[in-house]
TIMI-463007 format. One line per 8 residues: number of its first residue (from 0); for each residue x, y, z of C-alpha. Coordinates in nm, 2 decimals, padded with zeros to 4 digits. Example, Ala and Ser with C-alpha at 12.3 -4.5 7.8 and 13.67 -1.06 7.14 Angstrom:
<pts>
0	01.23/-00.45/00.78; 01.37/-00.11/00.71
</pts>
This chain:
<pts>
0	03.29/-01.45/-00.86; 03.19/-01.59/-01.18; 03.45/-01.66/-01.44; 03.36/-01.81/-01.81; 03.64/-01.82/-02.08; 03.54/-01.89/-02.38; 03.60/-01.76/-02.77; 03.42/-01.58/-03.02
8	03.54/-01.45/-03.36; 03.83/-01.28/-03.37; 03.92/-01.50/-03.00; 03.73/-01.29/-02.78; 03.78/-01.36/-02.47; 03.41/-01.24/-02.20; 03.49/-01.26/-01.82; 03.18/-01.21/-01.64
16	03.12/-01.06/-01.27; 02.95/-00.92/-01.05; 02.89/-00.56/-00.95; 03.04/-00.39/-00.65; 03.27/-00.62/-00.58; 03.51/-00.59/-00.30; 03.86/-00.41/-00.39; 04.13/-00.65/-00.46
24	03.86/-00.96/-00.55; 03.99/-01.18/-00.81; 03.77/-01.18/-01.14; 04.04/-01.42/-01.33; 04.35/-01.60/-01.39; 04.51/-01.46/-01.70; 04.78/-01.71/-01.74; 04.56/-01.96/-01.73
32	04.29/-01.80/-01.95; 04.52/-01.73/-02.18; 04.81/-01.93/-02.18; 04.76/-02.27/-02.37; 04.76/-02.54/-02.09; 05.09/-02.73/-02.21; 05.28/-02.39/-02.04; 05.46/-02.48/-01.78
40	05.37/-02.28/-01.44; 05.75/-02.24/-01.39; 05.77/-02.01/-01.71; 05.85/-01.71/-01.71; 05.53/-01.45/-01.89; 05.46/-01.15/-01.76; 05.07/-00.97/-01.79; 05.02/-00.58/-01.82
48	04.76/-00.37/-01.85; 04.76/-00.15/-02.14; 04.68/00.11/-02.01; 04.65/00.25/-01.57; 04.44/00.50/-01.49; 04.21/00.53/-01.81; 03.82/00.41/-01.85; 03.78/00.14/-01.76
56	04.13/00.04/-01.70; 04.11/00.24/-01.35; 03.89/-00.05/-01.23; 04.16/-00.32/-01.22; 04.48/-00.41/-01.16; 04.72/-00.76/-01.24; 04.87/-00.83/-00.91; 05.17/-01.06/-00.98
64	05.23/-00.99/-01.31; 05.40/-01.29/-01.39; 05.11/-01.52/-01.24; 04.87/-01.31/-01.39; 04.59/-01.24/-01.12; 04.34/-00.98/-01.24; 04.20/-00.81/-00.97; 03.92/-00.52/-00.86
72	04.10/-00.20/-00.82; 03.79/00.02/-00.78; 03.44/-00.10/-00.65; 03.23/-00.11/-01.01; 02.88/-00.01/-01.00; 02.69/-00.09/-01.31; 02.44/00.10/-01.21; 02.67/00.44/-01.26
80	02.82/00.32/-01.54; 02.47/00.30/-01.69; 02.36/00.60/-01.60; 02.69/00.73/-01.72; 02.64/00.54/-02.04; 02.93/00.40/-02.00; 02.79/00.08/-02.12; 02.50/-00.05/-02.27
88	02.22/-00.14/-01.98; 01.95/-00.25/-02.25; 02.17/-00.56/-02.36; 02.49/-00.60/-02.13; 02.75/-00.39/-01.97; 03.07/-00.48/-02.11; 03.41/-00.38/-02.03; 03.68/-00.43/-02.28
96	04.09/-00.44/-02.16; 04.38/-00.51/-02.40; 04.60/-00.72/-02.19; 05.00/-00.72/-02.27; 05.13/-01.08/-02.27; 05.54/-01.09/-02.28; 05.63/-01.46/-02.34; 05.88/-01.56/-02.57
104	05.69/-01.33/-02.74; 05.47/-01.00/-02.77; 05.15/-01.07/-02.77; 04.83/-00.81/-02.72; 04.53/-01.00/-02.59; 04.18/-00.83/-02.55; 03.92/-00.92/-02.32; 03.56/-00.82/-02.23
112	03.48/-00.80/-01.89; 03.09/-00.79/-01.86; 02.91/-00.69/-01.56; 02.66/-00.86/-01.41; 02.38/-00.68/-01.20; 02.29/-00.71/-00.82; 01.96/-00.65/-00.70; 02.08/-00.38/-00.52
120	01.83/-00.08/-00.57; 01.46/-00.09/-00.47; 01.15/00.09/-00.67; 01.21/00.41/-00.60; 00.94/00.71/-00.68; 01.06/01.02/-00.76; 00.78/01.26/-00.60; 00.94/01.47/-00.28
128	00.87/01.25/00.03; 00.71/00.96/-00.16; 00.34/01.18/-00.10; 00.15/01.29/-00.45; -00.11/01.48/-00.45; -00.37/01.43/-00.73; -00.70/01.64/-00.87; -00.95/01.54/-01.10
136	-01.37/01.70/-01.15; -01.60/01.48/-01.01; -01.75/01.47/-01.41; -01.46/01.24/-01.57; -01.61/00.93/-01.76; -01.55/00.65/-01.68; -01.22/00.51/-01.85; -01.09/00.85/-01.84
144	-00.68/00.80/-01.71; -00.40/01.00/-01.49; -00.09/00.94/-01.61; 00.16/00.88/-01.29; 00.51/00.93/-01.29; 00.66/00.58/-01.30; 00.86/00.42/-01.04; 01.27/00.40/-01.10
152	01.48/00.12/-01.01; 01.82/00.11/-01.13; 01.88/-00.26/-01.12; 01.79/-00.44/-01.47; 01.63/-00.74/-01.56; 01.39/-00.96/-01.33; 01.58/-00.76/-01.02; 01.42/-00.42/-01.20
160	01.05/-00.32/-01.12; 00.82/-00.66/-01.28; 00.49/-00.49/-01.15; 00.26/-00.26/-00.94; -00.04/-00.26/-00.72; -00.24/-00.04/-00.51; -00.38/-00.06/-00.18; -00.65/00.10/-00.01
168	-00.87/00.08/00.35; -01.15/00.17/00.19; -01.25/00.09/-00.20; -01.15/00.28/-00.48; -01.35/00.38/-00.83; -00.97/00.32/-00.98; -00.76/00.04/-01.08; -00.39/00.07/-01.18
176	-00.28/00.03/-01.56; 00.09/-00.02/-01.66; 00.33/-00.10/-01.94; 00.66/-00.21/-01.82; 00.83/-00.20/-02.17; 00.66/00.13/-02.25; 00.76/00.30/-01.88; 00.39/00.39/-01.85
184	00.17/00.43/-01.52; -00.19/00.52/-01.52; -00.43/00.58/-01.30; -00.81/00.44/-01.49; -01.18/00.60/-01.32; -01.38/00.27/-01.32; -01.65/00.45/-01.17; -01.84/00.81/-01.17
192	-01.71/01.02/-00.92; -01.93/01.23/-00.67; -01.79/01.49/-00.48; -02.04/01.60/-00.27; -02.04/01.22/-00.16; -01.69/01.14/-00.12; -01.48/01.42/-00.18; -01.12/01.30/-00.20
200	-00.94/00.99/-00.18; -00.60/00.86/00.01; -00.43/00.49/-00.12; -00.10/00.40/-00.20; 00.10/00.28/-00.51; 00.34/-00.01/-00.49; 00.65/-00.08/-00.73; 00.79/-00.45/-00.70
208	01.10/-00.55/-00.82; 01.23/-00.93/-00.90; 01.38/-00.96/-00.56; 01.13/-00.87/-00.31; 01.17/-00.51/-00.29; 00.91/-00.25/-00.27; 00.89/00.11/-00.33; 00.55/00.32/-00.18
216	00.41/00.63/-00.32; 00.14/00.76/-00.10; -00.12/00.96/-00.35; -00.40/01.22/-00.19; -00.66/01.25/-00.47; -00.90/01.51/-00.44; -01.18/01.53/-00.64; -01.27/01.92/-00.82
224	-01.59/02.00/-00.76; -01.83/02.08/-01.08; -02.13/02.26/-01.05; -02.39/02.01/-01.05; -02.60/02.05/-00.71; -02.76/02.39/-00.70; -02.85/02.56/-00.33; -03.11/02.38/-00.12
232	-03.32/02.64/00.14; -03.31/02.45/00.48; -03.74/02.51/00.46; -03.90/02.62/00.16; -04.17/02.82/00.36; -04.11/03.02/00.62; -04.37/03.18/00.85; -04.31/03.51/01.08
240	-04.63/03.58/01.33; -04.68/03.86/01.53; -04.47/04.08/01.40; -04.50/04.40/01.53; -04.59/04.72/01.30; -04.39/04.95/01.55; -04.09/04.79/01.46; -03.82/05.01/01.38
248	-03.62/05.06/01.06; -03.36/04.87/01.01; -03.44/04.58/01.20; -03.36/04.20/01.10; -03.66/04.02/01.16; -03.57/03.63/01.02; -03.20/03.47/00.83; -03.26/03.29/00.58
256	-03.04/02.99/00.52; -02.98/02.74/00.20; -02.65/02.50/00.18; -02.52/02.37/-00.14; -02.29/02.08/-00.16; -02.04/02.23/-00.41; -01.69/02.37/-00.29; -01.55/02.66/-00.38
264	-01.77/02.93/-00.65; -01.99/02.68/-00.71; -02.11/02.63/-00.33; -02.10/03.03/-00.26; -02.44/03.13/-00.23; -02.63/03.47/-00.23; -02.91/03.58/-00.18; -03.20/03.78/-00.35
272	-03.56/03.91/-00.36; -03.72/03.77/-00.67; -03.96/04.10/-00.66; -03.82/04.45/-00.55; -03.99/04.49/-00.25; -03.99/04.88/-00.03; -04.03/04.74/00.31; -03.82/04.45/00.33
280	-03.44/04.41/00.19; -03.24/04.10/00.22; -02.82/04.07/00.27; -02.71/03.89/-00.06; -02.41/03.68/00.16; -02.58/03.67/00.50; -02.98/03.61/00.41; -03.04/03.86/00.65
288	-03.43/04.02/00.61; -03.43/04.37/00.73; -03.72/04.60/00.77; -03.65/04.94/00.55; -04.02/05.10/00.57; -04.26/05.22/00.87; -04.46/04.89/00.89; -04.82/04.98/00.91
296	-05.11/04.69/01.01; -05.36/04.93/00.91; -05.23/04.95/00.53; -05.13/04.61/00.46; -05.14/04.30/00.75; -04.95/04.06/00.59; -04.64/04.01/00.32; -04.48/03.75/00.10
304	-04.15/03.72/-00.01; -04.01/03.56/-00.26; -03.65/03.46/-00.23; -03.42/03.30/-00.41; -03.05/03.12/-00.37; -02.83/03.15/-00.61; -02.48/02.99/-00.69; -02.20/03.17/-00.85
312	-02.09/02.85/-00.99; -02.04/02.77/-01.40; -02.40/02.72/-01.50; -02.58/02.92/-01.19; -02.79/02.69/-00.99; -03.08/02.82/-00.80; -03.34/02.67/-00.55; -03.65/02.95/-00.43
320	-03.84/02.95/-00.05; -04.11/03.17/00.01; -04.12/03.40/00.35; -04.48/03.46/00.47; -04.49/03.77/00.75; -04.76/03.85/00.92; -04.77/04.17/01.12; -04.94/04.19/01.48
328	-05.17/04.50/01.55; -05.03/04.80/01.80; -05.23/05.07/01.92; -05.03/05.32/01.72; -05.37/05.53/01.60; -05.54/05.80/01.75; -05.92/05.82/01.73; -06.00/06.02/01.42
336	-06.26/06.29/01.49; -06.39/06.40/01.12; -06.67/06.70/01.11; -06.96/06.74/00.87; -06.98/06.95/00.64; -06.63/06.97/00.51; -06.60/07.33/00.48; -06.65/07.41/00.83
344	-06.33/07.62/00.91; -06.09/07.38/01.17; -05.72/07.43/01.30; -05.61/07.10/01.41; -05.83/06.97/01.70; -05.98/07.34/01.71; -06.30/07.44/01.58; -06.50/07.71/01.56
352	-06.84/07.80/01.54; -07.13/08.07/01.48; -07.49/08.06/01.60; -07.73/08.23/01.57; -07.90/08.32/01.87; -08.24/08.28/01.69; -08.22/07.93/01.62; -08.50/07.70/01.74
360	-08.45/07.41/01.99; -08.32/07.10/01.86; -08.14/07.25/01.57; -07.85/07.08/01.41; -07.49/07.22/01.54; -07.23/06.96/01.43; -07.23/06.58/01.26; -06.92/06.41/01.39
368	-06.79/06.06/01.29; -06.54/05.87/01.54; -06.25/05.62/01.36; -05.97/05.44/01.47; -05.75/05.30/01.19; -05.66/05.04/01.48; -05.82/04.69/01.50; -05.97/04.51/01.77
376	-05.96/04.68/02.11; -05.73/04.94/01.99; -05.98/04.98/01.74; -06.28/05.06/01.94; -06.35/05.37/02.05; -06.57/05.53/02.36; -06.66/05.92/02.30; -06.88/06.18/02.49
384	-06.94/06.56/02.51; -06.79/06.73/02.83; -07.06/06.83/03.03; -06.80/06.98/03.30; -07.03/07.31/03.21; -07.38/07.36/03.13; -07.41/07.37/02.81; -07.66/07.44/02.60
392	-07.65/07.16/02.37; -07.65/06.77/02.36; -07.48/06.49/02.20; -07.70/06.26/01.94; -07.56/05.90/01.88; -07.70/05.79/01.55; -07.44/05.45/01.50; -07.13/05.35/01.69
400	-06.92/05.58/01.50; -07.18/05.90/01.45; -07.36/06.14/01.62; -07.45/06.53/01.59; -07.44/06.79/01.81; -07.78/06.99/01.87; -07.94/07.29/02.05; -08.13/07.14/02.38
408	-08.23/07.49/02.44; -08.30/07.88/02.33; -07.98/08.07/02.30; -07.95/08.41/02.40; -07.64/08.61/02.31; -07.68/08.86/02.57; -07.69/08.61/02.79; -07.43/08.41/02.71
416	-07.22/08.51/02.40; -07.00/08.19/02.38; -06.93/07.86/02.47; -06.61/07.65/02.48; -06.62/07.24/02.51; -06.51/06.97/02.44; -06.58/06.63/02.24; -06.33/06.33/02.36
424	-06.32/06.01/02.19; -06.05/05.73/02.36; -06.01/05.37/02.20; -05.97/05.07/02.43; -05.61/04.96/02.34; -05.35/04.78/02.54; -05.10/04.87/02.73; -05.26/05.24/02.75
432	-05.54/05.38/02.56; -05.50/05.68/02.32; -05.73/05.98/02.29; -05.81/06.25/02.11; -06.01/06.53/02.18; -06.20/06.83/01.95; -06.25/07.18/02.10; -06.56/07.33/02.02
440	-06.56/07.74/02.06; -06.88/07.87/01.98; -06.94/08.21/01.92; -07.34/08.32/01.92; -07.43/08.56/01.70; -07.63/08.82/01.76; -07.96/08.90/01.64; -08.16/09.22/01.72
448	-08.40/09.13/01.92; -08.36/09.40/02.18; -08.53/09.75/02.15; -08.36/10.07/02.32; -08.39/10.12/02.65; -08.43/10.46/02.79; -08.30/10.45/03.17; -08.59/10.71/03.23
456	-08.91/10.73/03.01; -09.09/11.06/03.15; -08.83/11.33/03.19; -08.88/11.67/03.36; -08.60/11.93/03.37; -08.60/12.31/03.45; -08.41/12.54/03.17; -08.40/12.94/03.34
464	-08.50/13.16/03.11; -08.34/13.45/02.89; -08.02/13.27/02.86; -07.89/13.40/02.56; -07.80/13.20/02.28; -07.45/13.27/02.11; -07.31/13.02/01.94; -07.47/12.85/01.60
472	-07.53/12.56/01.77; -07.72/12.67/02.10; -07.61/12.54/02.43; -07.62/12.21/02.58; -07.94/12.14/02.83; -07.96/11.77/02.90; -07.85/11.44/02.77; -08.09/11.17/02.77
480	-07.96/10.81/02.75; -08.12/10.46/02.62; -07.91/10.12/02.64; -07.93/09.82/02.38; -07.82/09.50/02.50; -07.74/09.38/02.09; -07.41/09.40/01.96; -07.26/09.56/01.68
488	-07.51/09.78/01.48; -07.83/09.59/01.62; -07.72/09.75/01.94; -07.59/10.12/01.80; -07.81/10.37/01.94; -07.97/10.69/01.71; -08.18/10.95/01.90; -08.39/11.16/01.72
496	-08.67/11.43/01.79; -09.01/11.34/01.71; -09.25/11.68/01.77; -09.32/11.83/01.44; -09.19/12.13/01.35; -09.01/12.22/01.60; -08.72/12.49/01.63; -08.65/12.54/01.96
504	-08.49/12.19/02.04; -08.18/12.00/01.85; -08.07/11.66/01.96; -07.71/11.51/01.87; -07.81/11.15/01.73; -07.50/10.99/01.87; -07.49/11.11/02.20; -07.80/11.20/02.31
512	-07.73/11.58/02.39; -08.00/11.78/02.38; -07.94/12.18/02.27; -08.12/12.47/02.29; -08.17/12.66/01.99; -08.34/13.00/02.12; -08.38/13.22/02.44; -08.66/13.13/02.62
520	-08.93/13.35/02.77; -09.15/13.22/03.03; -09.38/13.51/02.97; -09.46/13.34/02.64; -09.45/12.94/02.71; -09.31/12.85/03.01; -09.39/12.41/02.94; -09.18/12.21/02.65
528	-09.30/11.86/02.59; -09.00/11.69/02.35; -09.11/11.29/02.21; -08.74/11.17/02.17; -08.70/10.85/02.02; -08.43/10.56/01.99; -08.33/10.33/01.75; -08.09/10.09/01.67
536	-07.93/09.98/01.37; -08.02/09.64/01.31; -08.03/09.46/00.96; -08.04/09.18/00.82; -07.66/09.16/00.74; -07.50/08.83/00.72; -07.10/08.79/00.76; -06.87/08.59/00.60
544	-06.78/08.37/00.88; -07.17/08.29/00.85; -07.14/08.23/00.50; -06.87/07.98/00.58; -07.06/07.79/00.85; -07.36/07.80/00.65; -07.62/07.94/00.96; -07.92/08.13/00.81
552	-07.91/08.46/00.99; -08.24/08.61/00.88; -08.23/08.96/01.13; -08.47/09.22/01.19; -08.54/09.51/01.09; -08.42/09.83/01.33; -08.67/09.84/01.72; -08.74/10.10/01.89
560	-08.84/10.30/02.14; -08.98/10.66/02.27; -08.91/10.90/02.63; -09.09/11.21/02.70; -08.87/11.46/02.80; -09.03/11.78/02.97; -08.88/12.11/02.98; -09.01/12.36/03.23
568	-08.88/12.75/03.17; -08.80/12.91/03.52; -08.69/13.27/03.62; -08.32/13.28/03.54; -08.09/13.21/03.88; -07.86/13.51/03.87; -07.72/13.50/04.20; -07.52/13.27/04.43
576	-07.58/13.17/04.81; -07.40/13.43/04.98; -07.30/13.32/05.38; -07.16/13.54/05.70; -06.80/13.35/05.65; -06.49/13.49/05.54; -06.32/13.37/05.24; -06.58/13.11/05.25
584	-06.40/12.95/05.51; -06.42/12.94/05.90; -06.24/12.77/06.20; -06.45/12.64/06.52; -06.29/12.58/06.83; -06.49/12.32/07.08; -06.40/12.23/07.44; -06.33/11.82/07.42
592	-06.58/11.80/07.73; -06.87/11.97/07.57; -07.22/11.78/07.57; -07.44/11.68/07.32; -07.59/11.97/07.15; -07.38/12.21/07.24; -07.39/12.48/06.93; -07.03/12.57/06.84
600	-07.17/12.81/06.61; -07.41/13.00/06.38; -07.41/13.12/06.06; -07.65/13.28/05.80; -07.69/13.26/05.44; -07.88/13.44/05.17; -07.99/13.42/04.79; -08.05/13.77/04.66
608	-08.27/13.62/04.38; -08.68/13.67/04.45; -08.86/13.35/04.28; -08.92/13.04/04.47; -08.67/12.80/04.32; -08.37/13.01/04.21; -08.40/13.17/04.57; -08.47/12.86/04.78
616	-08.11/12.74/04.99; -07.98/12.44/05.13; -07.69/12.39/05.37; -07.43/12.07/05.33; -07.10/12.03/05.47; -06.81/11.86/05.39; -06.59/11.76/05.74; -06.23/11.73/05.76
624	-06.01/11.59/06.02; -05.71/11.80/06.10; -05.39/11.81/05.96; -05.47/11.54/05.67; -05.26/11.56/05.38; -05.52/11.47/05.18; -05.87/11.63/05.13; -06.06/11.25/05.15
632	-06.37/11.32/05.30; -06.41/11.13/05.64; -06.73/10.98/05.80; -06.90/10.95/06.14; -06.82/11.31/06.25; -06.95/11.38/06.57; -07.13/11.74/06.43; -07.44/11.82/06.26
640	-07.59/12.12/06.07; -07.94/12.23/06.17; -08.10/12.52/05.92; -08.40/12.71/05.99; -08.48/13.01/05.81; -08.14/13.04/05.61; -07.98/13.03/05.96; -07.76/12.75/06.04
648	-07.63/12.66/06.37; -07.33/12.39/06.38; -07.45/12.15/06.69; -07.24/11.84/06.84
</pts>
C-alpha cells in the first residue's frame, strides 16, 4: 500500500493505491493524516464517512472511528471504473471522499484517493478466437495498407500495449505499421503479390505490453486472384492418325486440355472452334472433339482445327492449339461400273440391250469404265465378263480401268434371240473385298433375212367335179402353208395367187385357204396349175428402243417365195363304202385255243360309184378290248384284216 499525504490549494489531501486490493486493507491513517501531530493519541476525535453506500463511498469504510483507519470495503478495479468512466484513465483515476472529523470541533475534511494501475490485463484482440482472416488481389502496389483492428489492453501506461511484431515460418511481402497514440494497426505490401505463385499467407500478430505480456492474433491472408494469366493448352499441336472414315456419329475422337492459373471466373475455361466446322464440334467445358458428319477419305483425308481457350475472367484471356486429324482409308466403296454412251437406258446394275442380228463381227456392244473411290488396295479393282455361257461376245481391255464389249461372232436371232451375262468388277480391300456386278440382257433384233417357206413346193390335189357352188365365196378346197422363221412383220406371211387372170381360184392372204369359185367340169379341163406365192412383211422399220441404243437397223425389203399347187378334177364320189354288217357294227366270238390263222370271219364291202378312184375301197379297223370305259385305242392285237376283192376275212 502506498500512502503519500501531502497539500495542494485549498489543503487537498491525495492518498494513493493500488488497484484490487484485498477487502479490509488499510489505504490510511486519518487521524494521523489529518490531525496536527501535537494531538495526543489519548484524545478523543471520531472520523465518518459522509456518506455509505454512494459512488465511491461504497468502496471504503473507517474501522475504529475514533483511531481513524480507512479501509477497502469493496475490491476497486480501475480498470471498470475506466470503462465506466468513472474517472479519468488518460491522466489519473481519482477518488474524492469528504471525511467528518468530530474533535472539539466540526470539521469536514476532503480527500482524493487516486488509483494506481496493476498490470493486470494482457493485449487482448478482439477477433472471435484470436484467428482473422484477411483478402487482398494479388495487383495491390506496393505500399498499399490493411488496416487491422488494434489490440486492447485495459491496463494504462508502460503496463498498456508499448508495441507489436509479427512472426512468420516462412517470409512475408508485409511489415507491420503502428501508432500507439493514434490506436492505429496496419498491415504495409512491401512486395508485389503473385497468386498463382503463392496464393495465401498464415503469420501471427503480437501485442506487448510493459510487463511482459503478450496477446496473439493468428491472421490467414488470402490473396484474390486477378485475371492476369490467360489459359495455357497442355500442347499447342495435336496430331490424330489413323482415324477411321467409318467412324460413327457422335463419336469423341481426342480431349482437349488447357489449365490457367487463375481461381475462380478467371481460371474457368471453355472451349471453342475458331472456324465453324460441319464435321467436328467441340464441348465448350469439357474440350471434348466429337465427330457430327459421315467422315469420308475419299472427299477430304485430312482436317485442321483450330481451337481456342478462353477465360471468363475480367479482361478475357485466351491461348489457341491447333488439332491436325488425319483420316485412315476403309474399304467402304463399291467398284463403280459406268457405261458409254450415257443415254443407254440402265435400272441400277441392270442393262439392257438391242442388236441387231445383222451386225458384222467385231462390232462395238458396250465401253465400260471400272472405279473405286477407295485408295490403295481397296482401291484396286479386278473385273471380267462371265463366260459361265457361250457367249457371243468378248471383253476388250483398253487401260486398267476400260474396256468394250464386242461381237466375236455373227448373230443370228432365230438362233438365239437373247443373251443374259454378266460383267463383275471386285477391288482388293482388307478384311473382305467388295464387288459389284452389271447384268447385261441383250435382246437381238431381228432382221428379215428369212424368205417363206412352203412345207411342200409342188402340190397335187383332186377336187370331184360338179360340186355346186352356193355361197358368194365358193367353198374351201385346200390350205397351203409356208413358215418364216423372222419375227414380227419380217416373219408375217401374205399368200397370194400368181396365174393371170384367173377366176376359178381365190386364196385368203392370211390363212392360206384356197376356194373355189365355180363348178368344175372335167369334160371341159379336168388339170388346174395355181403359182401361189408368199411373202413377208419386212421393212426397214426402226423402233424406238433402237433409237435409244443408237444400232443402225438398215432391214430389207419384203422375200419371197413360190409353190405350185396342182388341182386335178375327178368324177364326183357320190356314194359311201357300204359293208354286210349291221348297224355298222359286229361281234366275233373266237375259241381261246384257236391257231394262228384261224378266220373268225368274213365280210364284204362295196362302193356303188363306177370310176377308178371314187370306187376304189380300203379296209382299217380300229380294235377294242372288252369292257373299257374308255374308247382309247389299244395296240398289239392279236388279229388282222386280209382284203381281196372287196372281201375281207378277219384272221388271228
Amino acid at each position: 500500500m502506498f500512502l503519500c499525504c501531502f497539500c495542494q490549494q485549498q489543503e487537498q489531501f491525495i492518498i494513493r493505491t493500488l488497484e484490487k486490493l484485498p477487502v479490509h486493507s488499510e489505504v490510511i491513517n486519518l487521524r494521523r493524516l489529518l490531525l496536527p501531530k501535537n494531538v495526543s493519541d489519548s484524545q478523543n476525535v471520531d472520523f465518518t464517512l459522509a456518506k455509505r453506500d454512494e459512488f465511491p463511498y461504497m468502496f471504503f469504510l473507517i474501522n475504529h472511528s475514533t483511531r481513524g483507519i480507512l479501509t477497502i470495503r469493496k475490491e476497486i478495479d480501475r480498470d471498470d471504473l475506466c470503462r465506466l468512466r468513472r474517472c479519468r484513465c488518460d491522466t489519473w483515476c481519482d477518488l474524492e471522499l469528504e471525511i467528518f472529523v468530530n474533535s472539539d470541533q466540526f470539521n469536514i475534511e476532503l480527500i482524493t484517493i487516486r488509483i494506481l494501475d496493476q498490470n493486470d490485463h494482457s493485449p487482448q484482440f478482439l477477433s472471435v478466437n484470436n484467428q482473422l482472416n484477411l483478402t487482398i488481389v494479388e495487383n495491390a502496389p506496393i505500399g498499399a495498407m490493411i488496416k487491422l483492428e488494434p489490440a486492447v489492453d485495459h491496463d494504462q501506461g508502460q503496463n498498456g500495449i508499448i508495441g507489436y511484431s509479427i512472426t512468420s515460418a516462412t517470409a512475408l511481402p508485409f511489415s507491420l505499421r503502428y501508432d500507439l497514440s493514434r490506436g492505429d494497426l496496419s498491415l504495409v505490401i512491401e512486395e508485389n503479390l503473385d497468386r498463382e505463385r503463392v496464393s495465401s499467407y498464415s503469420f501471427d500478430i503480437i501485442a506487448h505490453d510493459g510487463g511482459n505480456q503478450t496477446g496473439l492474433l493468428h491472421v490467414n491472408l488470402n490473396i484474390d486472384d486477378v485475371n492476369d494469366s490467360p489459359p495455357k493448352f497442355d500442347q499447342s499441336v495435336y496430331t490424330l492418325q489413323n482415324i477411321s472414315e467409318n467412324l460413327p456419329m457422335d463419336s469423341i475422337i481426342m480431349q482437349v486440355h488447357a489449365t490457367d492459373d487463375d481461381q475462380g471466373v478467371n481460371g474457368e475455361i471453355t472451349y471453342h472452334l475458331l472456324h465453324r466446322d460441319n464435321c467436328f464440334q467441340i464441348d465448350q467445358i469439357t474440350g471434348d472433339v466429337r465427330v457430327i458428319c459421315q467422315l469420308d477419305y475419299e472427299m477430304k483425308t485430312n482436317y485442321q482445327l483450330e481451337i481456342e481457350a478462353r477465360d471468363d475472367g475480367e479482361g478475357v484471356k485466351s491461348d489457341f492449339c491447333t488439332l491436325i486429324i488425319n483420316l485412315i482409308d476403309e474399304n467402304d466403296n463399291y467398284p463403280l461400273i459406268d457405261i458409254y454412251p450415257n443415254d443407254i437406258q440402265n435400272d441400277s446394275n441392270n442393262v439392257h440391250l438391242f442388236l441387231s442380228e445383222s451386225l458384222p463381227i467385231n462390232s462395238l456392244v458396250l465401253s465400260l469404265s471400272v472405279t473405286d473411290r477407295d485408295s490403295g488396295d481397296n482401291g484396286r479393282v479386278t473385273w471380267r465378263l462371265d463366260q459361265s455361257t457361250s457367249l457371243p461376245f468378248e471383253l476388250i481391255r483398253l487401260t486398267e480401268t476400260t474396256g468394250e464389249i464386242r461381237t466375236k461372232r455373227l448373230l443370228d436371232r432365230e438362233y438365239v434371240s437373247e443373251y443374259n451375262f454378266k460383267f463383275e468388277a471386285h477391288d482388293h480391300g482388307k478384311p473382305k473385298a467388295k464387288s459389284s456386278q452389271l447384268n447385261i440382257h441383250v435382246t437381238i433384233v431381228d432382221e428379215n433375212d428369212n424368205a417363206p417357206k412352203f412345207r411342200q413346193n409342188d402340190i397335187h390335189v383332186t377336187l370331184s367335179e360338179h360340186v355346186q357352188v352356193n355361197h358368194p365365196n365358193g367353198y374351201e378346197i385346200y390350205q397351203i402353208q409356208a413358215d418364216d422363221f423372222d419375227q414380227d412383220q419380217n416373219g408375217e406371211i401374205s399368200y397370194s395367187i400368181l396365174n393371170p387372170k384367173n377366176k376359178f381360184f381365190e386364196i385368203d392372204s392370211q390363212t392360206g385357204i384356197i376356194r373355189a369359185m365355180v363348178e368344175f367340169d372335167r369334160k371341159q379341163q379336168d388339170i388346174y396349175i395355181l403359182n401361189i406365192q408368199a411373202s413377208d412383211k419386212g421393212t426397214t422399220k426402226e423402233t424406238h428402243q433402237m433409237r435409244i441404243n443408237r444400232l443402225a437397223i438398215l432391214g430389207t425389203p419384203p422375200l419371197s417365195s413360190n409353190a405350185t399347187v396342182t388341182f386335178i378334177i375327178i368324177a364326183r364320189n357320190e356314194h359311201p363304202p357300204i359293208c354286210n354288217i349291221e348297224e355298222n357294227s359286229a361281234s366275233l366270238f373266237l375259241k381261246e385255243n384257236s391257231k394262228q390263222g384261224t378266220i373268225i370271219s368274213t365280210m364284204s364291202c362295196h362302193d356303188d360309184d363306177k370310176d377308178a378312184e371314187n370306187g376304189q375301197m380300203s379296209v382299217n379297223a380300229n380294235w377294242w378290248f372288252g369292257r373299257l370305259e374308255t374308247n382309247q385305242m389299244k395296240t398289239n392285237i392279236p388279229f388282222e384284216i386280209m382284203t381281196k376283192n372287196n372281201v375281207s376275212e378277219v384272221r388271228v
